[in-house]
C-alpha positions as CSV (number, residue, x, y, z in Angstrom):
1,X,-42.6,-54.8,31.3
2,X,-40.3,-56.3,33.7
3,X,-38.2,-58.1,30.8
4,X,-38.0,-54.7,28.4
5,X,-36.6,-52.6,31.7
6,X,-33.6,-55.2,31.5
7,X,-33.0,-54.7,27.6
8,X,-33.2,-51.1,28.4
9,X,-30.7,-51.1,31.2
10,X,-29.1,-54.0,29.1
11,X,-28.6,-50.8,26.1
12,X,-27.5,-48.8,28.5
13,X,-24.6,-50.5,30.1
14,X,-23.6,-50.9,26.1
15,X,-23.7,-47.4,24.8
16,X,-20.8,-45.8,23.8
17,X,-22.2,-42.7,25.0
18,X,-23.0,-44.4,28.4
19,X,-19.4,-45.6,28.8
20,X,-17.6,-42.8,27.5
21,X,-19.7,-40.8,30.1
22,X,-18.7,-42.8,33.0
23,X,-14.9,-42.8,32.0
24,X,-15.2,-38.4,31.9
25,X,-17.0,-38.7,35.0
26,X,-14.4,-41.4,36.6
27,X,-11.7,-39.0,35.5
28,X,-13.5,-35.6,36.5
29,X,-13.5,-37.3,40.0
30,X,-9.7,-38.1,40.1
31,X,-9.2,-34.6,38.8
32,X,-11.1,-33.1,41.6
33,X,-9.3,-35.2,44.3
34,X,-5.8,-34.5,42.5
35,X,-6.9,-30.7,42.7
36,X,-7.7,-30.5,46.4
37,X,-4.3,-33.3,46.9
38,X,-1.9,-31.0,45.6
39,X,-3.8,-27.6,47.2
40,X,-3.5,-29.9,50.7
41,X,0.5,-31.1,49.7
42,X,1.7,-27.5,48.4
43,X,0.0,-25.4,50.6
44,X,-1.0,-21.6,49.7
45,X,2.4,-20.4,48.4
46,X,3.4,-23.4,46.6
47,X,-0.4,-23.7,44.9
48,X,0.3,-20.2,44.2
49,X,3.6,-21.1,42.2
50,X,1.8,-24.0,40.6
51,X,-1.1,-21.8,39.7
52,X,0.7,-19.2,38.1
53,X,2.8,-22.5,35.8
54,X,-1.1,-23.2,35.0
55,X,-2.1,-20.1,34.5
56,X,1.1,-19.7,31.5
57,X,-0.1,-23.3,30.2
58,X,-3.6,-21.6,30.1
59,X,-2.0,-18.6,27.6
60,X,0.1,-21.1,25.9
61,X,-3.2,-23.2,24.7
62,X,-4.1,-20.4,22.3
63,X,-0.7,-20.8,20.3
64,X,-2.0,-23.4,18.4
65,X,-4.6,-20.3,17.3
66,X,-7.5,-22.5,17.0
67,X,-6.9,-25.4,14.8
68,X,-8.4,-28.0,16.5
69,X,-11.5,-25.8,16.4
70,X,-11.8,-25.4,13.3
71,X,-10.3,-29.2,12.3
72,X,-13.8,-30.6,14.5
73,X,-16.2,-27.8,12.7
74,X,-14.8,-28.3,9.1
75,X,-15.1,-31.8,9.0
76,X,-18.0,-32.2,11.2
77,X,-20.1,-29.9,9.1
78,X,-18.4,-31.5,5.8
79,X,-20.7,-34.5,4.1
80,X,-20.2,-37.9,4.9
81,X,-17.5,-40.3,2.9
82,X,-15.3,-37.0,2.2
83,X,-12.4,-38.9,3.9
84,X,-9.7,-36.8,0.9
85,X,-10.9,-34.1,2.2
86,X,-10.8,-34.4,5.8
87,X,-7.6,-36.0,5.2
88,X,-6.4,-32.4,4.1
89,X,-7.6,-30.5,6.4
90,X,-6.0,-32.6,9.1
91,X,-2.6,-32.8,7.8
92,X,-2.6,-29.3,7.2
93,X,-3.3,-29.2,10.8
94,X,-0.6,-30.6,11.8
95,X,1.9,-28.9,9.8
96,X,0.9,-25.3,11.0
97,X,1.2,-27.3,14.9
98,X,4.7,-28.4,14.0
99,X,5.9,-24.8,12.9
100,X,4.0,-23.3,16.1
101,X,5.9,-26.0,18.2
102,X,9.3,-25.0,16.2
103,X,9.4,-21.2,17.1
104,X,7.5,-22.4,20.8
105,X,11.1,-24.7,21.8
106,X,12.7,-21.3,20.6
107,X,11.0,-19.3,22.8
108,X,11.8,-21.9,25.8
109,X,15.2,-22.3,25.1
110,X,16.4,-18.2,25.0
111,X,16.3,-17.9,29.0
112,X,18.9,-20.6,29.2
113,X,20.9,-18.9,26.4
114,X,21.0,-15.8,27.8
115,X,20.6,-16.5,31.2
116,X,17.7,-14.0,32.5
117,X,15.0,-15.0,34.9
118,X,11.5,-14.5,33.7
119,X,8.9,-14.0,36.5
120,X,11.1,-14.0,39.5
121,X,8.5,-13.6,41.6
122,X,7.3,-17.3,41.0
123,X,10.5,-18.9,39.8
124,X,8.9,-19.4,36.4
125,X,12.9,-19.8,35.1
126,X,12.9,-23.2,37.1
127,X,10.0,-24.7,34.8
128,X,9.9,-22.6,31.7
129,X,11.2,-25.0,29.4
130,X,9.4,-28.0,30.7
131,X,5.9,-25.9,30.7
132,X,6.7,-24.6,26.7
133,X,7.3,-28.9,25.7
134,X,4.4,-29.7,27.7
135,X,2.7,-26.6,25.5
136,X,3.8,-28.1,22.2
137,X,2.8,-31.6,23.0
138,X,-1.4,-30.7,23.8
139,X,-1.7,-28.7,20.8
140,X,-0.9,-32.1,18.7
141,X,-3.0,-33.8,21.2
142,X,-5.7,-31.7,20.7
143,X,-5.4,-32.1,17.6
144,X,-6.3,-35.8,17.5
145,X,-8.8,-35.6,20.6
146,X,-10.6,-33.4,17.8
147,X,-10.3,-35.6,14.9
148,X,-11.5,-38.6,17.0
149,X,-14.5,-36.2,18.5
150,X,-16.2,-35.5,15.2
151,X,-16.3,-39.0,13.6
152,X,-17.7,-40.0,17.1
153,X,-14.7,-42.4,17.8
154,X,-14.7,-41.7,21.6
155,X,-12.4,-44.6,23.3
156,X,-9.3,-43.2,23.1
157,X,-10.1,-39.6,24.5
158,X,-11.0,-41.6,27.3
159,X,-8.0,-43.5,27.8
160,X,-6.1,-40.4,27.2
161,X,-7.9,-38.5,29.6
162,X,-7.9,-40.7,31.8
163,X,-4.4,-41.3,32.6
164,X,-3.4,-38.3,32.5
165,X,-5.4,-37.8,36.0
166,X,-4.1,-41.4,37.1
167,X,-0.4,-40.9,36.6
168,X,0.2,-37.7,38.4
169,X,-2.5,-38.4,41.4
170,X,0.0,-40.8,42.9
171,X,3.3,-38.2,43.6
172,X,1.4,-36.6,45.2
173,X,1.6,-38.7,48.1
174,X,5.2,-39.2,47.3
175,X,7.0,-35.6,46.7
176,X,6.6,-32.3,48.4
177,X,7.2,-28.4,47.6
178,X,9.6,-28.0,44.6
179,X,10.0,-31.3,43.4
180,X,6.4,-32.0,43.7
181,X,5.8,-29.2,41.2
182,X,9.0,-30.9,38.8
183,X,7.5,-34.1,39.4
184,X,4.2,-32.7,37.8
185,X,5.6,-31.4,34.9
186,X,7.9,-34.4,33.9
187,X,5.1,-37.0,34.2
188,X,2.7,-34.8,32.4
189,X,5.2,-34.7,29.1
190,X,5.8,-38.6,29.4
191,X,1.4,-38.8,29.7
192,X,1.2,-36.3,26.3
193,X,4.2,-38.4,24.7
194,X,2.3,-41.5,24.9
195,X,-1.6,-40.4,24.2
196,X,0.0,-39.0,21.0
197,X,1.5,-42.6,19.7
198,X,-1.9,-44.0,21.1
199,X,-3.8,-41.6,19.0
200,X,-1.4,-41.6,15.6
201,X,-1.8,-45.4,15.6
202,X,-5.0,-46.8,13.2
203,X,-6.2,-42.8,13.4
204,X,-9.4,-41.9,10.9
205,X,-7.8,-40.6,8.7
206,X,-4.0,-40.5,7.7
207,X,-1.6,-37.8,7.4
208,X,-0.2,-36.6,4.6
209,X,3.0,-34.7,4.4
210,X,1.4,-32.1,1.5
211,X,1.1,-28.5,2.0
212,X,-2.1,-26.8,0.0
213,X,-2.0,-22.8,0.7
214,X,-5.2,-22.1,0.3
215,X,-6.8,-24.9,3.1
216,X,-4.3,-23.7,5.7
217,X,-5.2,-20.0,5.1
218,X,-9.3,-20.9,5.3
219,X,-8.1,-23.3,8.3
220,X,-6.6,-20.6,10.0
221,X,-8.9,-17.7,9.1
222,X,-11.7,-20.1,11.0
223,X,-9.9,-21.2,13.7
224,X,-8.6,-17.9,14.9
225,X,-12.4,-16.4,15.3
226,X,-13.0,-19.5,16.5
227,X,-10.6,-19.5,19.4
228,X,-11.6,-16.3,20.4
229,X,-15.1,-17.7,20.4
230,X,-13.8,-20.4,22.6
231,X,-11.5,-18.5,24.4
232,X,-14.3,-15.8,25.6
233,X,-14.9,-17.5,28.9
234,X,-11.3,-19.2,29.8
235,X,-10.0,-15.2,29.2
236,X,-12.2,-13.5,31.2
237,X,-10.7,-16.1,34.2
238,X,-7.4,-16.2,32.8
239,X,-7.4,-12.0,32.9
240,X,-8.9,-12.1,36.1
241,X,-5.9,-14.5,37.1
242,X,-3.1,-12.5,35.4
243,X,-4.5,-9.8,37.5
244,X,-4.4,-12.1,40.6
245,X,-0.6,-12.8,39.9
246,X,0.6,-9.7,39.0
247,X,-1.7,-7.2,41.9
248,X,-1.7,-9.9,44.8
249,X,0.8,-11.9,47.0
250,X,1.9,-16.0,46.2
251,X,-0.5,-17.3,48.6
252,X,-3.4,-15.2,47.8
253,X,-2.8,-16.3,43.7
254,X,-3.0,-19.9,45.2
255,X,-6.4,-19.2,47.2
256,X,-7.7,-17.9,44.1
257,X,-6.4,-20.5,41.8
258,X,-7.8,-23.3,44.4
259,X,-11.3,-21.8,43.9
260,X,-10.9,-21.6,40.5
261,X,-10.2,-25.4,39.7
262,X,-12.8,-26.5,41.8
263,X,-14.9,-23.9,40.3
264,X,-14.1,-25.8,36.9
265,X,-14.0,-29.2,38.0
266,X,-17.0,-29.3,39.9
267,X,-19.2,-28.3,36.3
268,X,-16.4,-30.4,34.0
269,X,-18.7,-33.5,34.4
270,X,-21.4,-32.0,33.3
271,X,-19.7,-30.1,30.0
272,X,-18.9,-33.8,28.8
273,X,-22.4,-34.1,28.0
274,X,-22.2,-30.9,25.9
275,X,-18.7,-32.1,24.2
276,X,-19.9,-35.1,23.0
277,X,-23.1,-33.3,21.6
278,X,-21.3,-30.7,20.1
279,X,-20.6,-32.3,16.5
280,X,-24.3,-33.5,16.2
281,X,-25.9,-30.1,17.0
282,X,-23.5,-28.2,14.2
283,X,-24.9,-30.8,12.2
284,X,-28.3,-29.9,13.0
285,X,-28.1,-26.5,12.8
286,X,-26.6,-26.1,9.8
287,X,-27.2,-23.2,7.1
288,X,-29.8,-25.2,5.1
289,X,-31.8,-26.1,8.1
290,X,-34.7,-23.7,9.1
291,X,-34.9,-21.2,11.5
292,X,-38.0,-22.7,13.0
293,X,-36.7,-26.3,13.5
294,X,-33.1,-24.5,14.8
295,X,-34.6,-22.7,17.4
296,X,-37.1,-25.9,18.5
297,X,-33.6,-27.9,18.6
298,X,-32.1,-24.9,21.1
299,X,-35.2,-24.5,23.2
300,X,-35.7,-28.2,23.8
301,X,-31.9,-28.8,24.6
302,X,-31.1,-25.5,26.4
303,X,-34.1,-25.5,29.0
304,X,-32.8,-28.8,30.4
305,X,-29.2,-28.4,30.4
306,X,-29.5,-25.0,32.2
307,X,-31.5,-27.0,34.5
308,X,-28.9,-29.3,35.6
309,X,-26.3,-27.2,35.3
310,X,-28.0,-25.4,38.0
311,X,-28.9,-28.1,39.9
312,X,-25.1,-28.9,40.1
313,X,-24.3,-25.0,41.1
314,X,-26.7,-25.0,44.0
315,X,-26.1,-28.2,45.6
316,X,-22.2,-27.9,45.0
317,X,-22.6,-24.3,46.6
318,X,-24.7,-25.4,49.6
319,X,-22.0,-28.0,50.6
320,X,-19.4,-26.6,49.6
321,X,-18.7,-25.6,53.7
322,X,-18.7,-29.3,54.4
323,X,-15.6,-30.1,52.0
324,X,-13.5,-26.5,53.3
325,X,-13.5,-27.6,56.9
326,X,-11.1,-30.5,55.9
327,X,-8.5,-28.0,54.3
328,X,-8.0,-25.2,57.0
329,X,-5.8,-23.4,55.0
330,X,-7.8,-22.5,52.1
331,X,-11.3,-21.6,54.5
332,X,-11.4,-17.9,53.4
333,X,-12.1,-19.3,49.5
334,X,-15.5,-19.3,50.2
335,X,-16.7,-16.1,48.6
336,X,-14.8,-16.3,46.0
337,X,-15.3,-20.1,44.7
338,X,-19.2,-18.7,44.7
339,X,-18.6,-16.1,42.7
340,X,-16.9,-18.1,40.5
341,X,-19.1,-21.3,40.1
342,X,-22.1,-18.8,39.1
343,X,-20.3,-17.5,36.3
344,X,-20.0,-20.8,35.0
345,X,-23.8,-21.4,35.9
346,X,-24.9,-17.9,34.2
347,X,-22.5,-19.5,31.2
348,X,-25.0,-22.7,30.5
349,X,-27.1,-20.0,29.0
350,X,-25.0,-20.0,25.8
351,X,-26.0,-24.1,25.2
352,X,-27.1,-24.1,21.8
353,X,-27.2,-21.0,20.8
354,X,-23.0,-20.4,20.8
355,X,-23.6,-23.5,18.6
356,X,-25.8,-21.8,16.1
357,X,-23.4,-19.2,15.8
358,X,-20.7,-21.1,14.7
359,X,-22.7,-23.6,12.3
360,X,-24.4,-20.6,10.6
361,X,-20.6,-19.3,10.6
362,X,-21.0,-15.9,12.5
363,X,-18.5,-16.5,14.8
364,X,-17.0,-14.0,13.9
365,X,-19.5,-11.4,15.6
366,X,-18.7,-13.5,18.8
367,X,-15.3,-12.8,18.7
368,X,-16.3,-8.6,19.0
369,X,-18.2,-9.5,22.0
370,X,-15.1,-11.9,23.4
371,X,-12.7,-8.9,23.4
372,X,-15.5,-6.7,25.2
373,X,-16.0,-8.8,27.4
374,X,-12.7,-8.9,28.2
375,X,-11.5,-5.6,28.1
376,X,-14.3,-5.1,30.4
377,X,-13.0,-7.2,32.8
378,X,-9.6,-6.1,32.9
379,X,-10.8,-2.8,33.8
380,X,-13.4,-4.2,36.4
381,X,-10.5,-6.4,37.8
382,X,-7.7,-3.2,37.9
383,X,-10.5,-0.7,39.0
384,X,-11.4,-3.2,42.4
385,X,-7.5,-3.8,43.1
386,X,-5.6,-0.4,42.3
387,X,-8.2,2.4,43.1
388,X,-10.4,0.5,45.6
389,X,-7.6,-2.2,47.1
390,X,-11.0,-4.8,47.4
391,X,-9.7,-8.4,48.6
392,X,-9.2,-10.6,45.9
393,X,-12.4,-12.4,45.9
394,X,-14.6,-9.0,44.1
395,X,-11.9,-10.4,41.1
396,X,-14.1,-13.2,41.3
397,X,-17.3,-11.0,41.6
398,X,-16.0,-8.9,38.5
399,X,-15.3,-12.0,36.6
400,X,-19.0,-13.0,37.2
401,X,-20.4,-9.7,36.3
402,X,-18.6,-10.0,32.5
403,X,-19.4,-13.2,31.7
404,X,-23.0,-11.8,32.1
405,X,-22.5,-9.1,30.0
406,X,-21.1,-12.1,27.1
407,X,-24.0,-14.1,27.7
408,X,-26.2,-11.2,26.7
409,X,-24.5,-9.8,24.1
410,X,-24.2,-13.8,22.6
411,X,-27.9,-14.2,22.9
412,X,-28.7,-10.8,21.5
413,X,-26.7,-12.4,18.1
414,X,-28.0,-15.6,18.1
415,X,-31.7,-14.1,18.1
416,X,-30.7,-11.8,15.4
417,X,-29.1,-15.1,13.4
418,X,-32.7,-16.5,13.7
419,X,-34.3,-13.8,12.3
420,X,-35.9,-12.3,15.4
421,X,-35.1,-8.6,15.8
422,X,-36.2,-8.7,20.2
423,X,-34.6,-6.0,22.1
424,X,-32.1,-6.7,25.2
425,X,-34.5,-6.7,27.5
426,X,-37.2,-8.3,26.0
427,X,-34.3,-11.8,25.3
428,X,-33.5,-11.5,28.8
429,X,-37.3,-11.8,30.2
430,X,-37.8,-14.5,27.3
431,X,-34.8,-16.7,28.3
432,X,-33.6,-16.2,31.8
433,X,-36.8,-17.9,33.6
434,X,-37.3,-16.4,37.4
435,X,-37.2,-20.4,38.6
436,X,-33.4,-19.6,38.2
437,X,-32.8,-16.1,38.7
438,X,-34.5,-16.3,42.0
439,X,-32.5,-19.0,43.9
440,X,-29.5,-17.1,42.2
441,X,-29.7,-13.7,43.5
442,X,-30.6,-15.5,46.7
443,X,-27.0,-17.2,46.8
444,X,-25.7,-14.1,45.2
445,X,-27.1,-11.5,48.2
446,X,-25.9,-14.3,50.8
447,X,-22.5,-14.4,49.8
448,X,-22.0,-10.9,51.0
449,X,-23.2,-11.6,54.0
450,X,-22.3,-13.6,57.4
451,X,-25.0,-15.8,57.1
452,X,-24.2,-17.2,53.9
453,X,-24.7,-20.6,54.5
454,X,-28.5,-20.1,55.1
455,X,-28.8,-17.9,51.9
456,X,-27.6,-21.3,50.5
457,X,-29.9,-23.7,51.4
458,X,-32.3,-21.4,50.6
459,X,-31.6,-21.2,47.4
460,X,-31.1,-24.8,46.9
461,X,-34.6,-25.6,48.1
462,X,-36.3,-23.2,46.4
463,X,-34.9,-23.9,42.4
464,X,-35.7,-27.5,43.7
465,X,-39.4,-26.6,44.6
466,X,-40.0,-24.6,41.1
467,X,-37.7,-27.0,39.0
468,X,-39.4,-30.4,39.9
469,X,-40.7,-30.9,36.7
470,X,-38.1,-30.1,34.8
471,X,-35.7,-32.5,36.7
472,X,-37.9,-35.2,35.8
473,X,-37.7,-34.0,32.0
474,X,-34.0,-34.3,32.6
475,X,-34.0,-38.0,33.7
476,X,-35.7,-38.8,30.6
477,X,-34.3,-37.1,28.1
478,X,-31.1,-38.4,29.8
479,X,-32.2,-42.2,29.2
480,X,-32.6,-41.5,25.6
481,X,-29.2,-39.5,25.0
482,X,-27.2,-42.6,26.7
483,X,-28.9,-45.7,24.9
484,X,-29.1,-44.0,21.5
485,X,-25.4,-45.2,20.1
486,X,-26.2,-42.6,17.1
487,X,-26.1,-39.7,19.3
488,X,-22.6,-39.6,19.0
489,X,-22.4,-39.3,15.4
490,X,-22.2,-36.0,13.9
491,X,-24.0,-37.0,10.4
C-alpha cells in the first residue's frame, strides 16, 4: 500500500498536466503580486491611466476576430494524422493576422501624422502606438498558444506565460508614475517578440505561405461567432469599464480596474484546469456522440468544478479584508471586488455546457445571447450612473446581474441542444443547487450592509457545511485528472 502511494505520487510529480498546472499556478501568483505592485507603485490615478491602456488592449484582442478560436476548434475536432490539413488552417491563420496587424500599425501611426491627441483625459497619445504593436504581436501569439493547446503540447505556453509575469514584476521596484507605465509597455513587446521565435521554432505543424479562399472564409465565418461566444463575459466587464472611464474620474477608473484584476486573477488558477480540458471535452462531445453520454460527461464535470470554483469565491471573499488593510488607498474596493468575483462564480455555471454548444456548432445562438447580454448591461451601467448618479461599485453590481441573465439564457440552449425542451424555471431549480445559492445570497445581502464581513464568514462556513462531500469528490477526481498524461490530448 505504502509502496503504490509512492508510484502514485511518483506519476504525479511526472504528469505533464501536473507540471503544466504548477507553472499556471506559479505564474497566476506572480500576476497577482505584479497586480497589487503596480496598484501600490501607481497609486489611484496612475492605475487609473494604466487601466484605461488595459482596458484599449482588452478591445484590441478582438481584432484578430477570433482566429485562434476557431484554429483550436477546427483542428481539435478534426481526425487525428490530418497534419495537411491542420497545416492549412494554421497558415491561413496567420495570413489574415498579418493583414489585421498591417491596417492595426496604420491605425497607430495616424496620431503622429496628424498630430491629434486621442483620449486626452488619460494621455492615451503617449502610449498609443506602443499599445497597437503590443496588440499586433498577441494575436500571433495567440495564435501559436492555440496551436500548441490542441495537440496537447503544453511546455512552451508555460514558458511563455511565464515570463511574461517575471520580466515586468521587477520595474516595478525600479520605476515610478509615467515611466513605470513606458517601462511596462516596452518590456511587454520585447516578452511577445521572443515567445513568438520560441513558439515558430520546431512548431506542429509548419507554415505555408498559400492562400486557399474558401478555408479562410469558413475560418473566419467560425471564429467571429466564436469570439462573440468568448467575448460574452470579457464584454460585459469591458462595457462596464468603458462606462467606468468615460462617466467616472482617473482614480475612481483605477479603483475599479484594481478590483477587477484581482477579481480575475484570484479565479485565473482555477480556469487553467478548464483550458487544458477544453480540447478533450470538444472531442467528447462531438456531433456523433449521444445525448445521453454528453450530458453524463457535463453533469459529472460541471457539479465539481462549480464546486471549487465556489470554494475559491468564498474563501477569497472572506479574506479578502485581510489583504486591503495593507493597501490603504484602495480600501473602498471592497463592494465592488464582491460584486465582481461573484460574477465570475455565477459564470462556472457555463462548464461544459458553453462546450457543447460549440462542438455541436451552435455557437452561433450564443452569440444572440452575448449581444443581449451586453446591451443589457450597457443600459444597466448608464441607467445607475446618468439618471441615478450610484457610486461606481452598483457598475459592478449591474455587471453581476448580466452575466446572470447569459448564464441562463446559455443553459436554456444547451438543454434545448440535448434535446430537453425544460422551461427557465424549471433549468434553474435543476442546475443551480441551494448548497450554492444559499451561501451566495448570504455574501450577496452582506455586501450591502456594514457588517459585511460577518455576512462572509457566514457564507463561507455554511457552502463548507453542505459541500463536504463534494470537496472530497474534488480531491479525487483531481488525483486522476493530474496523473493521467492522456488527459491532455484532445483525441
Amino acid at each position: 500500500m505504502k509502496k503504490q502511494s509512492v508510484l502514485n505520487f511518483l506519476n504525479l510529480l511526472k504528469s505533464k498536466v501536473f507540471i503544466f498546472l504548477i507553472n499556471r499556478y506559479l505564474t497566476y501568483f506572480l500576476q497577482f503580486v505584479k497586480t497589487i505592485s503596480i496598484a501600490a507603485v501607481l497609486g489611484p490615478y496612475y492605475f487609473g491611466i494604466w487601466g484605461f491602456i488595459t482596458l484599449i488592449l482588452q478591445y484590441l484582442s478582438y481584432s484578430n476576430l477570433g482566429l485562434q478560436y476557431s484554429l483550436n476548434v477546427f483542428i481539435s475536432t478534426s481526425e487525428k494524422g490530418d497534419s495537411k490539413k491542420d497545416s492549412i488552417i494554421f497558415s491561413s491563420s496567420m495570413i489574415i493576422t498579418a493583414f489585421i496587424g498591417f491596417l492595426l500599425l496604420i491605425l497607430g501611426v495616424i496620431p503622429f501624422i496628424f498630430d491629434f491627441k486621442i483620449f486626452p483625459k488619460y494621455s492615451f497619445s503617449n502610449y498609443v502606438l506602443l499599445v497597437v504593436i503590443i496588440a499586433i504581436l498577441r494575436n500571433f501569439n495567440q495564435l501559436f498558444i492555440n496551436l500548441y493547446r490542441s495537440y496537447g503540447y503544453l511546455y512552451k505556453i508555460s514558458i511563455s506565460q511565464f515570463l511574461l509575469q517575471a520580466a515586468l514584476l521587477p520595474f516595478v521596484f525600479i520605476f515610478k508614475g509615467e515611466n513605470l507605465l513606458n517601462v511596462l509597455l516596452w518590456v511587454s513587446i520585447v516578452v511577445y517578440i521572443f515567445s513568438l521565435s520560441l513558439f515558430a521554432y520546431n512548431a506542429p505543424v509548419k507554415f505555408r505561405i498559400q492562400i486557399e479562399w474558401s478555408k479562410i472564409i469558413l475560418i473566419l465565418k467560425r471564429g467571429f461567432n466564436l469570439l462573440i461566444y468568448n467575448a460574452s463575459f470579457y464584454l460585459i466587464t469591458i462595457s462596464s469599464r468603458t462606462i467606468i472611464s468615460s462617466d467616472y474620474e482617473v482614480q475612481e477608473m483605477g479603483y475599479y480596474s484594481f478590483a477587477n484584476n484581482l477579481a480575475y486573477a484570484t479565479l485565473m488558477a482555477l480556469g487553467t484546469i478548464a483550458w487544458v480540458l477544453f480540447p478533450k471535452i470538444l472531442y467528447k462531445l462531438r456531433s456523433n456522440v449521444s445525448n445521453h453520454a454528453a450530458r453524463n460527461l457535463i453533469s459529472q464535470l460541471s457539479s465539481l468544478y462549480i464546486t471549487i470554483n465556489f470554494l475559491f469565491v468564498f474563501t477569497t471573499i472572506t479574506f479578502f479584508p485581510l489583504l486591503i488593510q495593507f493597501l490603504e488607498k484602495y480600501k473602498d474596493i471592497t463592494p465592488t471586488f464582491v460584486f465582481l468575483i461573484l460574477a465570475q462564480g455565477i459564470l462556472a455555471y457555463c462548464f461544459g455546457y458553453s462546450d457543447l454548444a460549440i462542438a455541436r456548432k451552435h455557437e452561433t445562438k450564443l452569440t444572440v445571447i452575448g449581444f443581449i447580454t451586453i446591451i443589457i448591461n450597457v443600459l444597466v451601467a448608464l441607467f445607475y450612473s446618468r439618471i441615478l448618479h450610484l457610486d461606481y461599485s452598483y457598475i459592478a453590481f449591474g455587471a453581476l446581474l448580466s452575466v446572470s441573465f447569459y448564464v441562463i439564457m446559455l443553459l436554456k440552449i444547451s438543454y434545448n441542444i440535448l434535446g430537453d425542451k425544460k422551461n427557465i424555471i424549471k433549468i434553474i431549480n435543476e442546475v443551480f443547487s441551494l448548497k450554492i445559492l444559499l451561501p451566495f445570497f448570504i455574501v450577496l445581502v452582506g455586501n450591502f450592509t456594514i457588517y459585511n464581513n460577518y455576512f462572509n464568514i457566514t457564507g463561507l462556513l455554511l457552502f463548507l457545511v453542505l459541500n463536504f462531500s463534494e470537496l472530497l469528490k474534488v480531491i479525487d477526481r483531481g488525483k486522476i485528472i493530474f496523473t493521467n498524461p492522456n488527459i491532455i490530448n484532445p483525441k
